[in-house]
N, C-alpha and C positions, 0 to 999 in steps of 0.2 A: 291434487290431494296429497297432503301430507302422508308419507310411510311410513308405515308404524313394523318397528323390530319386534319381531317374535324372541321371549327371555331364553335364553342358553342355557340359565342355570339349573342341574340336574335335581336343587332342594327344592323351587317352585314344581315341577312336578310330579317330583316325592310330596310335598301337601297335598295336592289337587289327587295325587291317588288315593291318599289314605281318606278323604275326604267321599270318593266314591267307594272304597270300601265299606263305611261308615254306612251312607244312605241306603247302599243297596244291602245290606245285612237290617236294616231299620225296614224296610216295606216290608207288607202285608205280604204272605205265601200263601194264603189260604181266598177260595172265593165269598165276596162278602157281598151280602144282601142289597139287591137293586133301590128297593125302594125306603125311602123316610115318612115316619108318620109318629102323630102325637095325638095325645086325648082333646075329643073336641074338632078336631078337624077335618074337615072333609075331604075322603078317600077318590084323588083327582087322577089316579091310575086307573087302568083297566081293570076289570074285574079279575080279582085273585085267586085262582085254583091252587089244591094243596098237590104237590105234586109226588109225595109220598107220606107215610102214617108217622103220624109223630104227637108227642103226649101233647098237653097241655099245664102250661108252667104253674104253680101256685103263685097268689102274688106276694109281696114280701110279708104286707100286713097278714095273708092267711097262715102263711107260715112261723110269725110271730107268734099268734093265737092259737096255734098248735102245741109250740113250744109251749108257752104257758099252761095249756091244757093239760099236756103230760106231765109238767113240772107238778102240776097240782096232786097226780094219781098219785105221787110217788110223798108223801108225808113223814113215814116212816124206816126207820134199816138200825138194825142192833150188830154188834159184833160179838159173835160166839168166844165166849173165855175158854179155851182149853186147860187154862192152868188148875180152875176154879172145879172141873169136875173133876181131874185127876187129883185134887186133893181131896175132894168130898167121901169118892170111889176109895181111895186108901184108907179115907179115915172109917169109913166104912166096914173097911175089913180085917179093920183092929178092934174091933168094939170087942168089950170084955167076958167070960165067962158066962156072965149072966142072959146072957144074948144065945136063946138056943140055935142052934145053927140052920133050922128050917127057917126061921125068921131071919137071918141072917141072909140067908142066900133069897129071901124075897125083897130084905132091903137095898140088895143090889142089885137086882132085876127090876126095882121097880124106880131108883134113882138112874140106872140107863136107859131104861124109857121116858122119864121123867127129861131128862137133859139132852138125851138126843133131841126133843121138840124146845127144850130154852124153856128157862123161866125169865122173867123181867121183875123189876120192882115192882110191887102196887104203885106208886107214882110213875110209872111209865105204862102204863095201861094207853096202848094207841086207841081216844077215845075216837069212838064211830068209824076207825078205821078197817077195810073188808079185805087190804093187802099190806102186807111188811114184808121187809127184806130183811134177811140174815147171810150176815157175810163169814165166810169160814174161810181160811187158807186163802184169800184173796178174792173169790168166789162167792157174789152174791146170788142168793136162792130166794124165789118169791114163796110167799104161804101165808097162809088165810090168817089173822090175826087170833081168830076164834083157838086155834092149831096152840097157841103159845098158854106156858104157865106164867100163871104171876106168885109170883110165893104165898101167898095163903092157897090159892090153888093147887099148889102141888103138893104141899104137906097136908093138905084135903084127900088128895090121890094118894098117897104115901099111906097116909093112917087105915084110910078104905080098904089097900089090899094086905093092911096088917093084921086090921080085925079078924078074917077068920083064923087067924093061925091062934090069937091070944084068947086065954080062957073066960074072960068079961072083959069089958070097956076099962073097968076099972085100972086089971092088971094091966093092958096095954099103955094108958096111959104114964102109969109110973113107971114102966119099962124105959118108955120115951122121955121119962121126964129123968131117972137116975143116970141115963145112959147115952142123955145130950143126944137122942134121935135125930131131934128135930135141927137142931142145928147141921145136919148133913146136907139140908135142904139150902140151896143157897142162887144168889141169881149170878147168871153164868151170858145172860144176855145184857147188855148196855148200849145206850143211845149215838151212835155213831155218824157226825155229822158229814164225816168224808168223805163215808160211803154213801152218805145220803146225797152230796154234791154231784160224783162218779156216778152211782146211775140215773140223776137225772140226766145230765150231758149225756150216755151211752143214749137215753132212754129220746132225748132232741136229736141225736143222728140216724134214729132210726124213723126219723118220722117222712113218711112217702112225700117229695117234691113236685110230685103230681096231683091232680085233680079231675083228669079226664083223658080223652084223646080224640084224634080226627082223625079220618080216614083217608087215603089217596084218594083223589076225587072231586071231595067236596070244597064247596063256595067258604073261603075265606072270609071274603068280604066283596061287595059288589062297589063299581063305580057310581062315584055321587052318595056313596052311603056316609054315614057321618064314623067317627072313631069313636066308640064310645067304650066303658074301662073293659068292658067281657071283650069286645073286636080288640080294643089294644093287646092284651093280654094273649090273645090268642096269636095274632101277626108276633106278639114277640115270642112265642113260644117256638113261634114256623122259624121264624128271623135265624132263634139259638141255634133250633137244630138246624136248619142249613148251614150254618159256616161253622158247625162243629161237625157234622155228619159228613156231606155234601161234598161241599168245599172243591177241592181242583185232585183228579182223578185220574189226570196225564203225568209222563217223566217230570218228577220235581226238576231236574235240572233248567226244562225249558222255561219255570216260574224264574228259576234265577239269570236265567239268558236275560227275558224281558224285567226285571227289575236292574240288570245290569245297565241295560241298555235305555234305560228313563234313566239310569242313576248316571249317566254318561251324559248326557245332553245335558242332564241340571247342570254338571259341571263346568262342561265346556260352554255354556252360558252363561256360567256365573266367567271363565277365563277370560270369554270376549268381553263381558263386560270392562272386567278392569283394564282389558289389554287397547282396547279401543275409548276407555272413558278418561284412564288415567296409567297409560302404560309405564310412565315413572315410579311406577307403585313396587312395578317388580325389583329396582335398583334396592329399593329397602324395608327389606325381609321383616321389619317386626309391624311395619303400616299392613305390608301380605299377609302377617298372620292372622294381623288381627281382624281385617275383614272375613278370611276365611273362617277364624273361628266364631266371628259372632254368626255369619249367613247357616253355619255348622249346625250352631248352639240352635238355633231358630227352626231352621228345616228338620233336626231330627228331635226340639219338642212338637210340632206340627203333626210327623209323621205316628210318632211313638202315640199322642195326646188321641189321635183318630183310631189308629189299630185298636186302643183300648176302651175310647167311648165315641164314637164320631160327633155330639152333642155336646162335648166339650171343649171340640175346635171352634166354635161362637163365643171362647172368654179367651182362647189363647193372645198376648198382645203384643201381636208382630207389628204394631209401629212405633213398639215399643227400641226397634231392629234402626230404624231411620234418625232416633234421639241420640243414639250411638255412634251412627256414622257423619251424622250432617256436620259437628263440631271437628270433626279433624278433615272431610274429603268434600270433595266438589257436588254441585247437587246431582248433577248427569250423573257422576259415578254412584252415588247414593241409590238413584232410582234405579238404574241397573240392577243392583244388587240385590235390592229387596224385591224387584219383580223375579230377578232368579230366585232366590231365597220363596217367594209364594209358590213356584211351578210345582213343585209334592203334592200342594192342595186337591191339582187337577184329579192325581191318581186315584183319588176317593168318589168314587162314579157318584152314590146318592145326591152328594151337595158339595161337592170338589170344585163345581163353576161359580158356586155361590157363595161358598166363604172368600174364594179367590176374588172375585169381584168388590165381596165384601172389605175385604182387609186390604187390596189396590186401591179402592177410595178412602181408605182411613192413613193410609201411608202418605197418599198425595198431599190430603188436608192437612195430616202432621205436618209437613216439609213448608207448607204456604204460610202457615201458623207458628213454627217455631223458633223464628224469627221477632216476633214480638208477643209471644206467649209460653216463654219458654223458660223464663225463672219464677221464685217466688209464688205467691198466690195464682197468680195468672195461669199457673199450670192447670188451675182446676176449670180456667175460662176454655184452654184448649182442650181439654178431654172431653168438655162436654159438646165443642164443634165436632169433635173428632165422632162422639157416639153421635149426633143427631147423624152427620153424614152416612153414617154403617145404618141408623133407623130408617135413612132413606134410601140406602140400597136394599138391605130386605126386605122392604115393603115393596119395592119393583118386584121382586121378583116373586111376591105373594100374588101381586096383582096379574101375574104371568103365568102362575099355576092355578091360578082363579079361586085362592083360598085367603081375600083378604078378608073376609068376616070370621075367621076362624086365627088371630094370632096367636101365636105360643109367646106366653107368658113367658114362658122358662129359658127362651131364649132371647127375649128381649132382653130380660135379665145377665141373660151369657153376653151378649154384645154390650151393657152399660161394664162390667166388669173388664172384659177387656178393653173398652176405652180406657177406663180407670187406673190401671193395673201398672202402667209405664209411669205413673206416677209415684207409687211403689219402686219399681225398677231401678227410675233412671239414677240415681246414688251412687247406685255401682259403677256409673260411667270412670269414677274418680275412681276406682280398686283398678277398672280394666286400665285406663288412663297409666296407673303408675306400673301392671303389670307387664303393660306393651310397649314404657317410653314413650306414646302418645301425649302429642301437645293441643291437649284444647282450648278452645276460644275463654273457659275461666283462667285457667293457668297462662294464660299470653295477659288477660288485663292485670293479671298478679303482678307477673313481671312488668309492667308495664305502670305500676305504684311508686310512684318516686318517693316511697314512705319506708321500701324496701330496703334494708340493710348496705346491700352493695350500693345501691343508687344516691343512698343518704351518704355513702362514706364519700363518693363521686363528688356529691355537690360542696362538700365539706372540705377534702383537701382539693377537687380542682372545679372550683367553681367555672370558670373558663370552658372548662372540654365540659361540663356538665349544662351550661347553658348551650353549646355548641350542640348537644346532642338531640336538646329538647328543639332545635331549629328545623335540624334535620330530621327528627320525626313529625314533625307538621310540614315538612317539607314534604317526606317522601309518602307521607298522607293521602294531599292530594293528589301525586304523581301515582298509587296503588290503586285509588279509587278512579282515575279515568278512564285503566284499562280491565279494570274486572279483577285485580291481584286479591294474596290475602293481604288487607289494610292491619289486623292485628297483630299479624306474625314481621310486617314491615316495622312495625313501629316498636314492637318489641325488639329488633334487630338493630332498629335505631339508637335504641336508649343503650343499650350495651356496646356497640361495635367500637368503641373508643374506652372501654374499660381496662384495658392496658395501659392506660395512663397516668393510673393510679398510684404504676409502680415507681413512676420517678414524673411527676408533673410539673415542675419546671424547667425540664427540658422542651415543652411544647409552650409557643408565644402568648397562647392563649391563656395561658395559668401564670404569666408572669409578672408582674405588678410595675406600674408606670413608675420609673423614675430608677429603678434597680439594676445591678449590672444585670447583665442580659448573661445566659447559660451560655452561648454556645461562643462567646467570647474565648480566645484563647484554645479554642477544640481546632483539630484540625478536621478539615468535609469528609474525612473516612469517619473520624470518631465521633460526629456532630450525626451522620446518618445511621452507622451502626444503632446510637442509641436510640434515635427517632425508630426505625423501621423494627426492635424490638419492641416495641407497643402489642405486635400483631401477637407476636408467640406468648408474650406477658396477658394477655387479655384473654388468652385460650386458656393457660394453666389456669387464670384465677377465676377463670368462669366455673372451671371445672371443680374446683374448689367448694363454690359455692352450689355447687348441683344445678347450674342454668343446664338447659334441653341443649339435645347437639343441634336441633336445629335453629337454635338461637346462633350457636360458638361459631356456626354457618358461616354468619354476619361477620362477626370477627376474624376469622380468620380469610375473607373474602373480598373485605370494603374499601382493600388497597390493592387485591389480585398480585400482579407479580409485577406489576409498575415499580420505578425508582424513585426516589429523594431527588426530585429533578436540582431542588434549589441548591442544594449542596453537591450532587454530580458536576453542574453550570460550574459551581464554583472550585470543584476541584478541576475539573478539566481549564477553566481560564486560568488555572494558576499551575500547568504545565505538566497537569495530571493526563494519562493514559487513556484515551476514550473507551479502549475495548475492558478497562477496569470496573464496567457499569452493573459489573451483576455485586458489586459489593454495595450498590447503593439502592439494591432490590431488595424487597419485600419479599420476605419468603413464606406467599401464602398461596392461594389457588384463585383464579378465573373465580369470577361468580357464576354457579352452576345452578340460580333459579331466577324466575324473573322478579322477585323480591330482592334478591342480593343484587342485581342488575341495577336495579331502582335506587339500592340504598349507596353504591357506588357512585350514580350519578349524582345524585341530592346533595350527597357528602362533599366530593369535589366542587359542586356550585354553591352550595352555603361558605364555606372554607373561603374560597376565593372572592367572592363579592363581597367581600369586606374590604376590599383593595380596590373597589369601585368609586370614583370618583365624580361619576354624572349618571341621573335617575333619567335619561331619558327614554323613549323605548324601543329605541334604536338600539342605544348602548345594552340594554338589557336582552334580545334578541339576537345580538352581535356573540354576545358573552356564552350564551346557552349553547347557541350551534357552536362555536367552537370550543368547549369544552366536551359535547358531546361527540364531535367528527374526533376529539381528539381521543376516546375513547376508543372508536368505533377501529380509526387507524391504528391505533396501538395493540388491539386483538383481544383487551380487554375482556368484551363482552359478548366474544364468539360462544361460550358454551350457555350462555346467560338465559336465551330463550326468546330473547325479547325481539320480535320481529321488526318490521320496517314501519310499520302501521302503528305498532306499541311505541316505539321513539318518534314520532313525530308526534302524537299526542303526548308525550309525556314532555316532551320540550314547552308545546305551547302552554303547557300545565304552569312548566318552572316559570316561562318569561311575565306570564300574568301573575303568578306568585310574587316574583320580584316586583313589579311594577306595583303592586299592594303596601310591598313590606319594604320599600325604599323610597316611598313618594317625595315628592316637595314639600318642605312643611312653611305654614304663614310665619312671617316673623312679624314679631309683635311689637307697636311701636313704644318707643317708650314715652316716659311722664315728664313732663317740662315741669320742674324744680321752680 
């Protein structure tokens, strides 16, 4: 068995802590209700005793109908003028000479009891109304409609307690009529609609949330009873108060011992995964993030989404988690991940085994399906594999709590939307894509466009290395696909690892046109290789130029390793040159360090060279393979490469059938007698 190194670096588990800080600050501390139930269906638990007194809830709609009710009582509220009596009251007790002073002083006694009650318009007469409010100093006061003046009314009252003082009807009158009485009279109350808004809200939070109560004791609800809205209503009323009353009664700290210690195992679950699926993962830090942070992203909306409605974990769309990883990482490490990423489910006792199961077969079906249902329209053919599968896991497990004539509606509902929902989602893969430096399977067929700017400029000035390139990506094609490689990221590597050539392409044979002097005429084998072997560093800057992914620049900076210019070394060393001078006629790039740069090293060197082949037979062609690649193997090449013993011998028999394809014998055709 292969040995797998445990990562050293101290940022890999600076993430993975912060990541169980996270989950374990995210779970539930409080204790939450055993059982699930909905309207309609039948009650497959034991009979449920109340195990202490507790109200019983209104339902939402009672509570609406309340509010309305109250809103109704409340039709009426004036705001008391202060300004309006203190001037009435002053003008009052300026009135002139003629005004004997015992009437005087009853016209001011009888305008402060007059306006201590408010008068209103005649047009504001609250009709049929038995309550108003008046609001003074911020302070609204209830009183009986009947209670208020309206101005003819009060100058009714007014003139009544004048008459006895005045000598006839007559004089009274003109007293009030010379002496602008009646104008003292004024309305001091107005229609105030703000106030009238303010105590209806005051008047909707006073209204009792309750309806009833149970006592410790009694029968909740009996087994095999059905759920119907007064049983629902009640089980939710016990439900509240339990994990708001109830709840956990021991040292908090031991809640956070045990949420530490489930938030530890998710973790080091999700570690082994990647450490045992794809332990490369740990060399580079932004693939680590990103797994970490989506499995993160996932686990605490799962955890968060339950604590707050458990009903709603039926729409969250964790295979929404699998569309995200399958385009950059291996399937094994995928499934990994997302089965760690479900383990929070378990935590939620009611239906923890059932979403879990639930959304482990919607994740599998994603991963089988996304493959040929995964762009375009077709995404809506897989969401709806995706939901039938989730409709036949819940249904198992109806048929196991013996309540399949009783469906919930609402959650069948919950599971179509979370099938759904990743089709919404997946979009984003392209923000996280360019946030994390992730290369996916659409960005690799990008590159992979010979429509593309760099690729076009390629085939323009070196048509040569540009047809050389497109060999070598059908080449190392089929050599990707015999051993299980990525086939996308090889061929993308292909089309580039020779884009250094751009920068001076007739110095390489292939760009040089029959019949012209040839480049390296006149160079001497130092100056002939220097220029060749700068291809590699020229191909890196200009990749980078153009924003290619580093794991493309991989390729380039790879697909010669640290091998020499053999042809020009030969030729310096036969013409008297220094053998031990060979590190001038090296490549100054790195080993191929995956088994794609492995591949594309090999392909390279045998496309190149069987052009210098002289006989298709398939001898010569089997001859040609193994010694190119022993020569490989000898030279140390493709010791970091990956590529085991089992992977090169299939990859050989690949090229020599390859060749034998694309070198055959062709008929020669005779010709026409004249």
């Amino acid at each position: 068995m292969e040995r797998v190194n445990i990562p050293r670096s101290i940022s890999v588990y600076i993430l993975f802590a912060i990541l169980f800080a996270a989950i374990t600050v995210a779970f539930p501390r409080k204790a939450r209700f055993s059982y699930e139930f909905a309207k309609g269906e039948t009650w497959s638990n034991p009979t449920l005793t109340a195990q202490f007194d507790f109200p019983i809830l209104k339902t939402e709609r009672q509570l609406l109908e309340d509010e309305d009710a109250s809103r109704e009582d409340i039709n009426y509220c004036f705001k008391y003028d202060d300004m309006v009596v203190l001037s009435a009251l002053k003008d009052a007790g300026n009135l002139g000479p003629a005004v004997e002073l015992k009437i005087k002083n009853e016209i001011l006694r009888s305008l402060t009891d007059i306006y201590s009650k408010g008068i209103v318009s005649d047009e504001d007469i609250p009709d049929g109304a038995a309550l108003v409010y008046v609001r003074k100093d911020k302070h609204s006061t209830p009183c009986a409609a009947s209670d208020l003046y309206t101005l003819s009314s009060a100058l009714d009252r007014l003139y009544a307690n004048l008459f006895p003082l005045a000598e006839n009807a007559a004089s009274l009158e003109e007293l009030m009529r010379s002496e602008r009485i009646n104008e003292l009279v004024r309305v001091n109350l107005v229609p105030d609609k703000d106030g009238e808004l303010l105590i209806r809200n005051s008047a909707v939070q006073d209204i009792s949330p309750t309806q009833g109560y149970v006592s410790a004791g009694e029968v909740i609800i009996r087994e095999g009873d059905t759920v119907t809205s007064e049983a629902y209503q009640i089980l939710y009323s016990y439900k509240t108060e339990f994990e708001s009353s109830i709840g956990y009664s021991g040292p908090l700290v031991l809640v956070w011992l045990g949420n530490g210690f489930l938030s530890l195992l998710i973790c080091i679950m999700l570690f082994l995964a990647v450490l045992y699926c794809a332990p490369g993962v740990f060399a580079e830090w932004n693939k680590l993030l990103y797994i970490v942070f989506c499995a993160a992203a996932f686990m605490l909306g799962g955890i968060i989404t339950g604590v707050s409605n458990t009903e709603a974990l039926y729409m969250v769309p964790f295979s929404l988690l699998c569309l995200y990883l399958v385009p950059f990482f291996s399937r094994n490490l995928v499934v990994a991940v997302y089965v760690a990423t479900l383990l929070p489910l378990l935590a939620f006792q009611a239906v923890g085994l059932e979403v879990f199961v639930i959304y482990l077969t919607a994740g599998i079906v994603t991963l089988a399906a996304v493959e040929r249902f995964s762009r375009g329209w077709r995404q809506f053919i897989m969401a709806s594999i995706v939901f039938a599968a989730m409709l036949v896991a819940y249904l198992v497990f109806r048929f196991l709590d013996g309540s399949i004539i009783f469906i919930n509606q609402g959650r069948i509902l919950s599971l179509f939307l979370g099938a759904f929902l990743p089709i919404a989602g997946y979009p984003l893969i392209f923000l996280l894509e360019k946030l994390f430096s992730m290369l996916s399977e659409t960005k690799l067929r990008e590159l992979c466009d010979t429509n593309g700017v760099l690729l076009r400029e390629l085939s323009v000035k070196a048509p040569g290395t540009f047809q050389h390139s497109l060999a070598v990506m059908n080449m190392a094609d089929a050599a990707a696909r015999c051993i299980g490689a990525d086939v996308l990221l090889v061929r993308a590597g292909a089309m580039y690892h020779d884009i250094g050539k751009l920068s001076d392409p007739l110095c390489f044979i292939e760009n040089q046109q029959i019949g012209s002097v040839r480049y390296h005429d006149g160079l001497a084998p130092i100056q002939s290789a220097a220029r060749i072997v700068k291809h590699v560093p020229d191909g890196v800057e200009l990749a980078r130029k153009f924003n290619i992914p580093e794991d493309v620049i991989g390729f380039i900076r790879s697909h010669h390793g640290v091998s020499c210019a053999a042809y020009f070394y030969n030729k310096y060393v036969s013409e008297g040159g220094d053998p031990a001078d060979k590190y001038l006629f090296s490549y100054q790039g790195v080993k191929p360090q995956t088994r794609e740069q492995g591949i594309l090293m090999i392909c390279d060197t045998v496309e190149a060279a069987s052009r210098t082949l002289n006989d298709n037979s398939k001898e010569t062609f089997d001859n040609f393979v193994e010694k190119i690649v022993s020569a490989k193997i000898s030279d140390g090449q493709l010791d970091e490469s990956g590529l085991t013993l089992g992977d090169l011998v299939a990859i050989k028999e690949v090229l020599k059938e390859y060749l034998g394809r694309l070198y055959h014998d062709r008929v020669e055709y005779p010709s026409q007698n004249k």
